[in-house]
C-alpha positions in Angstrom: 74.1 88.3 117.2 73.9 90.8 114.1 76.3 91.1 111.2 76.2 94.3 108.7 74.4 93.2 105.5 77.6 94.1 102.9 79.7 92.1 104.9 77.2 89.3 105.0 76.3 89.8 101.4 80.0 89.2 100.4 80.8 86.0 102.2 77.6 84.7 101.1 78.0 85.7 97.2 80.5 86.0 94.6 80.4 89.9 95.0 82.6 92.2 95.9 82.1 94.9 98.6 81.8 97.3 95.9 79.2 95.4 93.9 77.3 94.8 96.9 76.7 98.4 97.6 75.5 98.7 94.4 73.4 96.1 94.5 71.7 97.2 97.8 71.8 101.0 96.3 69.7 99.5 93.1 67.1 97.7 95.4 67.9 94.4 95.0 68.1 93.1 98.5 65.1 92.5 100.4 65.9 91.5 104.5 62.0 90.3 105.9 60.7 91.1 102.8 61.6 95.3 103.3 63.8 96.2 100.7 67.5 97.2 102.3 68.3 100.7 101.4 72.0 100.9 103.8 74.8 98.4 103.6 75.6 98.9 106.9 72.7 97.9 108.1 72.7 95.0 110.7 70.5 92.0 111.1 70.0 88.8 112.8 70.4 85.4 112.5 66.8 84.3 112.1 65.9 86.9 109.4 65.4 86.3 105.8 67.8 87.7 103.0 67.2 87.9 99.3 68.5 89.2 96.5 65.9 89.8 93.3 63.7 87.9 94.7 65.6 84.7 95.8 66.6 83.5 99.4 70.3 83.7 100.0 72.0 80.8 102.1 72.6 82.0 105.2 74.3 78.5 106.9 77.4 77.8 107.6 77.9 75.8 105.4 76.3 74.9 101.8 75.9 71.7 100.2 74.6 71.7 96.5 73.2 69.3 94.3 73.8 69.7 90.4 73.2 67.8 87.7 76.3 67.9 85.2 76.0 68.2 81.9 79.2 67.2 79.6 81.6 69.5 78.6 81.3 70.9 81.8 85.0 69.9 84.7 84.7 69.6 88.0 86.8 72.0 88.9 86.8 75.3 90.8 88.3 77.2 87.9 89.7 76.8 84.4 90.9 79.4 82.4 89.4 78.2 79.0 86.8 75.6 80.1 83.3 76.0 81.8 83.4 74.9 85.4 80.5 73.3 87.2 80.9 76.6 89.6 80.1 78.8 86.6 76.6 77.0 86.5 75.6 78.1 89.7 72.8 80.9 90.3 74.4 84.0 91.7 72.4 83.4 94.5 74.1 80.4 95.2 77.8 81.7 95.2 79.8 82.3 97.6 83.5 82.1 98.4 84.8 78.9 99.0 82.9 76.5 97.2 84.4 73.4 95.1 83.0 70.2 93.9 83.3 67.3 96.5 84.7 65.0 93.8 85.1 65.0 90.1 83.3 63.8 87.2 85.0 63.1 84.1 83.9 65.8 81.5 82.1 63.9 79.3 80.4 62.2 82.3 76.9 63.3 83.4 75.4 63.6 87.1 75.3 63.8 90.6 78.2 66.5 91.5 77.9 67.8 95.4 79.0 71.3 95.2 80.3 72.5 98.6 82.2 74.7 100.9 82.7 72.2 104.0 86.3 70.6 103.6 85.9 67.8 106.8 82.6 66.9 105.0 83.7 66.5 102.0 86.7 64.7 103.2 84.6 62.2 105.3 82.9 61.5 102.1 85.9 61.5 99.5 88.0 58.9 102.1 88.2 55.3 101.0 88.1 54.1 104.8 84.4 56.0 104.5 83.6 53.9 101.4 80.8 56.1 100.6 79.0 54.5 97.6 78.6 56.6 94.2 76.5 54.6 92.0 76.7 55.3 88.5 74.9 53.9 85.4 77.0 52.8 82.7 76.3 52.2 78.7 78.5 49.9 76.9 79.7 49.8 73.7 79.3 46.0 73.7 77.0 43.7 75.3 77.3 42.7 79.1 78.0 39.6 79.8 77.2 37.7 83.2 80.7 37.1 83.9 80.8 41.0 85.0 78.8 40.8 88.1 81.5 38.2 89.6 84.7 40.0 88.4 83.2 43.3 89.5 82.4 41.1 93.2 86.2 40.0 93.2 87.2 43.1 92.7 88.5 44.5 89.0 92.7 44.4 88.1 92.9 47.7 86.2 95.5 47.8 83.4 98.7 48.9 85.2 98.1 46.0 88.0 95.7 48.4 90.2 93.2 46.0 92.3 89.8 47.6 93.1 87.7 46.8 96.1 84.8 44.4 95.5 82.2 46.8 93.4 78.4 45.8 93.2 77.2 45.4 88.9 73.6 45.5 88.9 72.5 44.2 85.4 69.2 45.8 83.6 66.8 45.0 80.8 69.0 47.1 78.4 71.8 44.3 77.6 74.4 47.5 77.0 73.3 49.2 80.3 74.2 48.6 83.6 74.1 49.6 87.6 77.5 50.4 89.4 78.0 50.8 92.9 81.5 51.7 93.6 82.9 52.3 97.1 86.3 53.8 96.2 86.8 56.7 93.4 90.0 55.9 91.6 90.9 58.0 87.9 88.8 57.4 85.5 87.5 54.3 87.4 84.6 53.1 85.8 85.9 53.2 81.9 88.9 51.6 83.4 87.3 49.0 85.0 85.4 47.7 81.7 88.1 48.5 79.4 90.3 45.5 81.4 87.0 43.2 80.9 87.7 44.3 76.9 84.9 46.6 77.0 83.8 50.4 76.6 81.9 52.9 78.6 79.9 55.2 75.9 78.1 56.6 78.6 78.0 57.3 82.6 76.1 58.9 84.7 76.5 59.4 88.6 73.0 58.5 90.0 73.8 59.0 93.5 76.0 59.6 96.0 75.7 57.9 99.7 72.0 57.3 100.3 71.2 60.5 98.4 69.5 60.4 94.6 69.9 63.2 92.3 66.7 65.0 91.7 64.9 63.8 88.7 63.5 67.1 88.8 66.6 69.1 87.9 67.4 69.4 84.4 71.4 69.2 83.3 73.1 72.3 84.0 70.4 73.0 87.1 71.2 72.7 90.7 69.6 73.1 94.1 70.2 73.3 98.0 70.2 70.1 99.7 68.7 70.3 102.7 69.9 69.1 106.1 67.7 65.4 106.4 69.7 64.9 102.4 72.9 65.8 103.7 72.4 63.1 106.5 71.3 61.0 103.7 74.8 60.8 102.3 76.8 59.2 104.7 74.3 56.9 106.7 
């Protein structure tokens, strides 16, 4: 099966048909390694495309992995506010994505970026209860207490009873480990505030069985690849 390379190009980018013949005009797209000189040209499913360079995702589907910085929503689009989609590599666009989730905007981390829906709604379900795990820095020192109300299961303010939610204390007396199996509003500040207690700083670490790569800097992202998608829900 062959597709014309625009075509391709345009449901694999943020482009539009008209940029894309540009592009290709200018040089810019290499299929095998041969630079593409007609947008109508037709190629296969096991050859290579790249633009400047870069291989384009050819899947399916995409799942990204991106390390949010704050000030950043976790959104698809906001008219006056940077969007974790806006920190993607144009090689990386393409229509359809959205974050599988949302971090808080002053919260740093783990955000899957994708373009699967039934994924991400397999992980996103609280009958999945796929486990985010966050680390959390207090305003005041932990106290032991935690790690058996967070076990019970944490009454939020307005009478809201969370499922039983691992608290893995550290060295740091103001920093701890949260595993959470449910993704409520703002559940993690929430969840210390009713213990009389403030979250200064969170960070997703993971999501499922998946780490975020300590090699990606905030603002960076990267492909995951098919074993690290797996990774997530086993």
């Amino acid at each position: 099966m062959t597709e014309r390379l625009d075509k391709w190009l345009c449901t694999r980018t943020s482009f539009s048909r008209k940029d894309v013949k540009a592009i290709i005009k200018n040089g810019r797209v290499q299929v095998n390694g041969i630079t593409a000189t007609a947008a109508d040209a037709h190629f296969g499913e096991t050859d290579m495309v790249t633009l400047d360079g870069k291989p384009l995702a050819g899947e399916k589907h995409v799942y990204i992995m991106l390390n949010k910085p704050k000030g950043v929503v976790s959104v698809s689009s906001a008219p006056n506010d940077r969007t974790v989609l806006d920190l993607l590599p144009q090689e990386l666009r393409r229509s359809g994505l959205f974050p599988a989730g949302r971090l808080d905007r002053d919260t740093t981390g783990f955000v899957l970026i994708t373009d699967d829906g039934d994924f991400a709604h397999r992980i996103l379900s609280p009958r999945r209860h796929v486990t985010k795990t966050y680390t959390a820095t207090l305003r005041d020192e932990v106290r032991d207490w935690y790690v058996e109300s967070f076990r019970n299961g944490i009454v939020l303010g307005d009478g809201t009873r969370c499922m039983s939610a691992d608290l893995v204390l550290t060295d740091d007396s103001h920093r701890v480990i949260v595993h959470l199996r449910e993704g409520r509003y703002h559940q993690v500040k929430r969840m210390f505030a009713s213990l009389g207690n403030q979250v200064v700083e969170l960070h997703r670490d993971a999501i499922g069985g998946l780490t975020l790569d300590p090699s990606l800097r905030e603002g960076e992202c990267r492909l995951i690849s098919d074993e690290e998608v797996h990774r997530i829900t086993e």
